[in-house]
C-alpha positions in Angstrom: -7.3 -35.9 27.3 -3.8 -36.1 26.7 -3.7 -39.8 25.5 -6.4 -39.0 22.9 -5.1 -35.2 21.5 -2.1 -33.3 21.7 -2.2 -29.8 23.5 -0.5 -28.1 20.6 -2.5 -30.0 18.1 -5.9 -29.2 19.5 -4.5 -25.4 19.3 -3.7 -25.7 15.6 -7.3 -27.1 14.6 -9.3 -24.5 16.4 -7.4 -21.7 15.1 -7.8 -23.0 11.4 -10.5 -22.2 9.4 -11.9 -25.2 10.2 -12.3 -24.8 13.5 -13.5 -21.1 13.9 -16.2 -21.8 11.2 -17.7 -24.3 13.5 -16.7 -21.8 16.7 -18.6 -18.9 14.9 -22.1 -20.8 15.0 -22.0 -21.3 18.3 -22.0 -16.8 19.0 -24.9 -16.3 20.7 -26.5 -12.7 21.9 -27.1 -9.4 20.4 -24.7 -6.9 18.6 -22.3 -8.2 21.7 -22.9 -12.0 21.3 -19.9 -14.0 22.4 -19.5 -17.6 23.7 -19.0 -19.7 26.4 -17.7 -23.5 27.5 -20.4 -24.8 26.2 -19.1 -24.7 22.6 -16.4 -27.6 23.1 -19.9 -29.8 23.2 -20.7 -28.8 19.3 -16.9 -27.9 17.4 -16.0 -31.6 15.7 -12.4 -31.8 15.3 -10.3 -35.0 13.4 -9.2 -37.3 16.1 -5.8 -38.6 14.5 -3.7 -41.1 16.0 -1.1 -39.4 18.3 1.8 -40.1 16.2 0.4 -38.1 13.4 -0.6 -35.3 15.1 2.8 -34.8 16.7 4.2 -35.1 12.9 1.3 -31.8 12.6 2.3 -30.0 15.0 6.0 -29.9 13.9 5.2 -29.3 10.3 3.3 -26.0 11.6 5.4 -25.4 13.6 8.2 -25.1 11.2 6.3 -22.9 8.6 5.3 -20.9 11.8 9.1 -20.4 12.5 9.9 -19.6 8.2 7.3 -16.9 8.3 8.6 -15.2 11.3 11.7 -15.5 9.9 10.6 -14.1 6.7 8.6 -11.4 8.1 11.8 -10.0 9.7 13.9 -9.9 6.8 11.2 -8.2 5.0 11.7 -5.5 8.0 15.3 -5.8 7.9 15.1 -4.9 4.4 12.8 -2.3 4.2 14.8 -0.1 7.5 17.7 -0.9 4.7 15.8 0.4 2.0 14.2 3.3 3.9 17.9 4.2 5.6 19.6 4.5 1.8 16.3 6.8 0.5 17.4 9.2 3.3 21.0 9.4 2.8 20.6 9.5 -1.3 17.9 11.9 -1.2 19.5 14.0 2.0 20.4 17.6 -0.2 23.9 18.9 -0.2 25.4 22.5 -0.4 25.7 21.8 -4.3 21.8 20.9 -4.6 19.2 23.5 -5.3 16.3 23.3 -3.3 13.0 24.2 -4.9 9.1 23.9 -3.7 7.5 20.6 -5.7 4.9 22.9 -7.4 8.2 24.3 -9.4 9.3 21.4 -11.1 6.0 19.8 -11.6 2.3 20.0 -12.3 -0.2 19.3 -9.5 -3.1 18.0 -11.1 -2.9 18.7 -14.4 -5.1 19.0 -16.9 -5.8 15.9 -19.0 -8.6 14.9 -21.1 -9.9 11.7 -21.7 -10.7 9.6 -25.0 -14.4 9.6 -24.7 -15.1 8.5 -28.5 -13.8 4.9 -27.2 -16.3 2.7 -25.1 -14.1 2.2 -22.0 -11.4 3.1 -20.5 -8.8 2.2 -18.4 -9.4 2.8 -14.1 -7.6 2.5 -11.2 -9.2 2.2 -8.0 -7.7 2.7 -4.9 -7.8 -0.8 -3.4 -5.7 -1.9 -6.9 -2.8 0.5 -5.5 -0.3 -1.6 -3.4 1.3 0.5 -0.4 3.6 -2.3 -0.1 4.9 -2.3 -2.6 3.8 0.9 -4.2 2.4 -0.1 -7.6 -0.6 -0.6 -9.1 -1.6 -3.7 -8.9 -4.6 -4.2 -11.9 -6.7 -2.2 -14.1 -10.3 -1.9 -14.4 -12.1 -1.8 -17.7 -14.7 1.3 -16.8 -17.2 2.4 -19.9 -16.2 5.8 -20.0 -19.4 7.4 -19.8 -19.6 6.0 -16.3 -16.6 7.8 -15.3 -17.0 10.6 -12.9 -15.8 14.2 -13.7 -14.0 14.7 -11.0 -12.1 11.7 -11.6 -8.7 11.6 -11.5 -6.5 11.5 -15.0 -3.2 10.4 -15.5 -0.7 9.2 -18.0 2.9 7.2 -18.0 5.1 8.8 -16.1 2.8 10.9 -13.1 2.9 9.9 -9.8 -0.3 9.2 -8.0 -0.7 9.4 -4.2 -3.7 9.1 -2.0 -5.2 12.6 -0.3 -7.7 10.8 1.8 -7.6 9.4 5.4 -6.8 6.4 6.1 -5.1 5.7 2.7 -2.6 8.4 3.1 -1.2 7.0 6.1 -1.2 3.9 4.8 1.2 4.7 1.9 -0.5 4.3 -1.1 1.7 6.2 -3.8 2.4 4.7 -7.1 4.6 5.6 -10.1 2.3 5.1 -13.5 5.0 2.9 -16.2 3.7 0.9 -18.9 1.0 2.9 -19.7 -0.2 4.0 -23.3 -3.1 5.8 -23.1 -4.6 8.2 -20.3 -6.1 6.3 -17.2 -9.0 7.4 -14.9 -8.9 6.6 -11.2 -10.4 7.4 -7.9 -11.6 11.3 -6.9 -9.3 10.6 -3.7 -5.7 10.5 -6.0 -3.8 13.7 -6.2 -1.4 13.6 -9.7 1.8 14.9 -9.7 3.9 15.0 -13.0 7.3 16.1 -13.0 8.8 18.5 -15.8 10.7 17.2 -17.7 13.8 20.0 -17.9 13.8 20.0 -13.7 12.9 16.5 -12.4 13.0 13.0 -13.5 9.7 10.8 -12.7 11.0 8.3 -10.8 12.6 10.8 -8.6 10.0 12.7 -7.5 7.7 9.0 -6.4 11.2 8.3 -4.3 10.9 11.7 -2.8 6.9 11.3 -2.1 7.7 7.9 -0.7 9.9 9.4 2.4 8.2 8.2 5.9 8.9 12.2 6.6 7.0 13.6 3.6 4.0 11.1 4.3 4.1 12.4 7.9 4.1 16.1 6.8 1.4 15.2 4.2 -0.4 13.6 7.0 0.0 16.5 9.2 -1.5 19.1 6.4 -4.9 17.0 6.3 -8.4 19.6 6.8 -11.8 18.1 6.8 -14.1 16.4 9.4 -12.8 13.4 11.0 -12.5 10.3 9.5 -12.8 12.5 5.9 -9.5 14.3 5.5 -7.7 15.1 3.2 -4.4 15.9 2.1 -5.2 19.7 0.0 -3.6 19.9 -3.3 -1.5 23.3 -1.9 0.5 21.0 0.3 2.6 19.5 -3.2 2.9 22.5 -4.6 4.7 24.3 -1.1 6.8 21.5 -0.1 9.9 21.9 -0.4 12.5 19.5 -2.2 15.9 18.7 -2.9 17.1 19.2 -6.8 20.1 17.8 -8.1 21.2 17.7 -11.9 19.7 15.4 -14.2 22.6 13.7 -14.1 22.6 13.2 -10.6 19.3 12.5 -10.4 19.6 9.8 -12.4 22.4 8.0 -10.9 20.3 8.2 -7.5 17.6 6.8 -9.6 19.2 4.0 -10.7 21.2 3.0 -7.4 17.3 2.7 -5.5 15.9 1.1 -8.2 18.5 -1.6 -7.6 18.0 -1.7 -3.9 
């Protein structure tokens, strides 16, 4: 009734949480339950005066139109970002190339500090693909750790072997850390040395859309299990310019 609710308004309140709570209890059936018309008879919804709900409807309407406009300049910037990582990290006839297993350790060898009663653990979910961090540390007590966890230290790059995470992106450069950190069976560990390859460089280099899709494209196992094998880091090949150079490409992305 359009003297009593606006069209737009009425949208708004059954698509807030509000609304689809109430919708939800109205699912009838099995596995497949749905609903029908019959719902409009039980979803309560505020009745405002018309005035107010027009006032509504713009205010939504404007932070509609702000996140859209802020979810494309988050696009904009990453095609930016991603476009400068290729032409930085694109090799020239002066750069050596080399295969990552070279110039760093896959999976290394690390030992945890079992004396103390927990340690530091990263789980997958607390790695960011966004914006490829870590987001937060668990407090794990260490005999509760697995094995086969994974190990890790400041400065190693971490990056996910397993299906879906790999496609998703999760990779994460490990800063601020003093002490060695557990995490998930599903990380691979990559840790450049020191005389060939800064950190930093190498998590911009395992960041490329390419080198995930190669990564991708390496997977073995059943489906909906695979994962990325450990021989894929230490074959593929990558550009390697000085230290120097290295650095000043470093420092140039880090800024962007």
């Amino acid at each position: 009734n359009p003297d009593l609710i606006l069209e737009k308004y009425l949208f708004y309140i059954l698509y807030s949480p509000l609304g689809q709570a109430q919708i939800k209890k109205t699912i009838h059936g099995a596995a497949q339950g749905g609903i029908d018309q019959s719902f409009v008879n039980f979803v309560k919804i505020p009745l405002l005066p018309l005035l107010i709900q027009q006032k509504i409807v713009e205010m939504l309407d404007a932070i509609g139109k702000t996140q859209e406009l802020n979810e494309k300049q988050i696009s904009l910037a990453d095609e930016l970002f991603q476009s400068l990582l290729h032409r930085e990290l694109k090799p020239t006839k002066i750069w050596r190339v080399k295969r990552l297993g070279e110039v760093c350790e896959v999976n290394p060898k690390i030992n945890l500090d079992l004396s103390q009663e927990k340690v530091r653990y990263v789980e997958m979910a607390a790695i960011d693909e966004n914006l490829k961090e870590i987001k937060y540390l668990l407090d794990r007590p260490a005999d509760k750790v697995s094995s086969g966890a994974s190990k890790f230290r400041n400065g190693d790059v971490i990056f996910a072997r397993i299906t879906p995470c790999t496609e998703n992106g999760k990779v994460a450069l490990v800063e601020d850390c003093h002490e060695v950190y557990a995490g998930s069976t599903e990380l691979h560990v990559l840790r450049a040395k020191q005389k060939e390859m800064i950190p930093r460089f190498i998590f911009y280099f395992l960041i490329k859309p390419r080198v995930k899709d190669m990564a991708v494209a390496s997977m073995t196992g059943t489906t909906g299990r695979q994962r990325v094998p450990a021989e894929f880091f230490r074959y593929i090949k990558v550009p390697l310019p000085s230290l120097k150079t290295q650095h000043q490409i470093v420092k140039k992305l880090s800024a962007a």
